[in-house]
C-alpha positions in Angstrom: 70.2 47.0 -36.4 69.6 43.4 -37.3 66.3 42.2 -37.8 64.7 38.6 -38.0 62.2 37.6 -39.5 60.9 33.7 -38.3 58.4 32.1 -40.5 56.5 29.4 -39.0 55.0 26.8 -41.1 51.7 26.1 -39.9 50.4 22.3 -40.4 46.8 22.0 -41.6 44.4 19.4 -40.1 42.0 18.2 -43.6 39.7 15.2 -44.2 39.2 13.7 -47.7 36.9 11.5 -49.9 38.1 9.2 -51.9 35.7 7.9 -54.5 35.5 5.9 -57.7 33.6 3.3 -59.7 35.6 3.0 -62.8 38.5 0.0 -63.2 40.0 -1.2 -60.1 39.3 1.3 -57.5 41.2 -0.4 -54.5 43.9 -0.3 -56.7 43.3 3.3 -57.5 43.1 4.5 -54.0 46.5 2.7 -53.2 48.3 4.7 -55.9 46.3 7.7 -54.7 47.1 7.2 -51.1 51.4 7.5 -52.6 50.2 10.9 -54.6 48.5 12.7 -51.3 51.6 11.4 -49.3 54.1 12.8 -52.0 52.2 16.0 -53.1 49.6 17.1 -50.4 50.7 15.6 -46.9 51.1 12.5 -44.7 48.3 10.4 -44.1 47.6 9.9 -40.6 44.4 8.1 -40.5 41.8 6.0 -43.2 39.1 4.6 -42.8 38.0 0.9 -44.1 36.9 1.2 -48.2 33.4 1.0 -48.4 30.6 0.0 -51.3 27.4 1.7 -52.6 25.1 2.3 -55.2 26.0 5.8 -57.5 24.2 8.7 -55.4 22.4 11.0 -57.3 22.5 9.2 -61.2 22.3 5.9 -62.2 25.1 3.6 -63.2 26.0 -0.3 -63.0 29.0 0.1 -61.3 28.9 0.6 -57.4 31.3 3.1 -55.9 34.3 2.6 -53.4 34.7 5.3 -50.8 37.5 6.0 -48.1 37.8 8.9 -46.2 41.6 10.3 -45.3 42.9 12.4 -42.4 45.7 14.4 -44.0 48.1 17.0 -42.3 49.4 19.4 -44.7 51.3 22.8 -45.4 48.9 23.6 -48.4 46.1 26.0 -47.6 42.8 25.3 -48.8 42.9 26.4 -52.3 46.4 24.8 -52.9 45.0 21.4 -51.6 41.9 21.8 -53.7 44.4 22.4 -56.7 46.7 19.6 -55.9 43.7 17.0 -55.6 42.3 18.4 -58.9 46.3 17.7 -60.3 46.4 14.0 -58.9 43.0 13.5 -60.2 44.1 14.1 -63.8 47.1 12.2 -63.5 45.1 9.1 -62.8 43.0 10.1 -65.7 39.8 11.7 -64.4 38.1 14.2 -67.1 35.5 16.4 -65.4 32.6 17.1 -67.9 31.3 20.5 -68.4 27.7 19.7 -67.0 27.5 19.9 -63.6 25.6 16.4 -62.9 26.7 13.2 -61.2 28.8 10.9 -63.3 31.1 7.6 -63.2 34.7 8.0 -62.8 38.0 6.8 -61.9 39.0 8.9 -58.7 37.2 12.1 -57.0 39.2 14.0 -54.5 37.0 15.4 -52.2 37.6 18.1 -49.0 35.1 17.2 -46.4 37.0 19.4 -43.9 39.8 22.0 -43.6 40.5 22.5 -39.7 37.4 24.2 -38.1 37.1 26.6 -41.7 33.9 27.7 -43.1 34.4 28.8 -46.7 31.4 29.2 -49.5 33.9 30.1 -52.8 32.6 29.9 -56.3 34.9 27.2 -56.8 35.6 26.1 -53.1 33.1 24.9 -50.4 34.2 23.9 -46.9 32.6 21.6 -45.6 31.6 20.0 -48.4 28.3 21.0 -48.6 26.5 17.5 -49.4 28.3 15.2 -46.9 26.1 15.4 -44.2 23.4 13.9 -46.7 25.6 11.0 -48.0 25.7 7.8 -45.6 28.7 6.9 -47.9 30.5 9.5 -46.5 29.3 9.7 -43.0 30.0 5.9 -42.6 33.7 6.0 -43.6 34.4 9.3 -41.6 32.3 7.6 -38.6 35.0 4.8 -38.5 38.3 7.3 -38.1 36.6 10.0 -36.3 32.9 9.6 -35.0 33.3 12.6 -32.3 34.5 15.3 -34.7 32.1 18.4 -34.9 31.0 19.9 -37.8 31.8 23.2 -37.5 28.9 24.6 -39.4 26.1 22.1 -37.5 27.8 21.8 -34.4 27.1 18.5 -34.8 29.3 15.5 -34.3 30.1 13.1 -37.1 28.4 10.3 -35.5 25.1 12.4 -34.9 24.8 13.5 -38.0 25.5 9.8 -39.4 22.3 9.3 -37.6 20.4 11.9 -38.4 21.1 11.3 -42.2 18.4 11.0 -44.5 20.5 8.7 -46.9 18.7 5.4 -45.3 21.1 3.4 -48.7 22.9 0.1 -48.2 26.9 1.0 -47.7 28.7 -2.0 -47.1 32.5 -2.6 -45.4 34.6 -3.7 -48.5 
């Protein structure tokens, strides 16, 4: 008897924010974009960069956002792991306090297919972006009729229903 076994690869569907407010971020996020393409997946769609004031601390330097759609093999905690690597290798330290702070890069996961997950260490969605117009803006441009999958809510509803009223401007 011969048996075989076929192993199917199945291609994940995820949405990430990029954000930084340290050096050149434009710059960053172009080196970034090369990293997720080598090391997470290919980038299918981003949005315009976009400006704003630091959310939740204070700081001089305004923050650059884009938000990626990324297809990619790794599952959820592999993606978190390999946005945590690329991170680092651009030089971000994460502090052992858990408040808002400047830095070169953040690697967020907005969104990992239609998956709800509430991890110690892993949250999808990201649990905040609903309340971040800096986030909702970007995501807005690539994909205003995707549903949150915890809301029901589209993208572009809950862009308007955001209580983040700040100023985030096209870049």
């Amino acid at each position: 008897m011969i048996c075989v076994f076929v192993i199917f690869e199945v291609m994940n569907i995820s949405y990430l924010l990029l954000g930084g407010n340290i050096g050149n971020s434009l710059q960053v996020f172009l080196q970034c974009h090369k990293q997720i393409s080598t090391e997470v997946g290919e980038i299918s769609l981003m949005s315009s960069c976009y400006e704003s004031e630091p959310w939740g601390f204070d700081h001089k330097s305004k923050f650059a956002n884009q938000v990626l759609k990324v297809s990619t093999l790794l599952d959820p905690f592999q993606l978190l792991e390999k946005c945590q690597l690329i991170e680092r290798q651009f030089g971000r330290k994460r502090s052992s306090d858990d408040g808002y702070q400047a830095r070169i890069i953040d690697i967020d996961i907005l969104f990992f297919n239609d998956l709800i997950l509430d991890g110690e260490d892993l949250k999808i969605p990201h649990p905040r972006l609903h309340l971040r117009r800096f986030t909702l803006l970007p995501f807005d441009e690539i994909n205003s009729n995707f549903i949150h999958p915890k809301f029901n809510k589209s993208i572009s509803r809950l862009l308007s229903d955001c209580p983040d009223k700040s100023e985030v401007i096209k870049i």
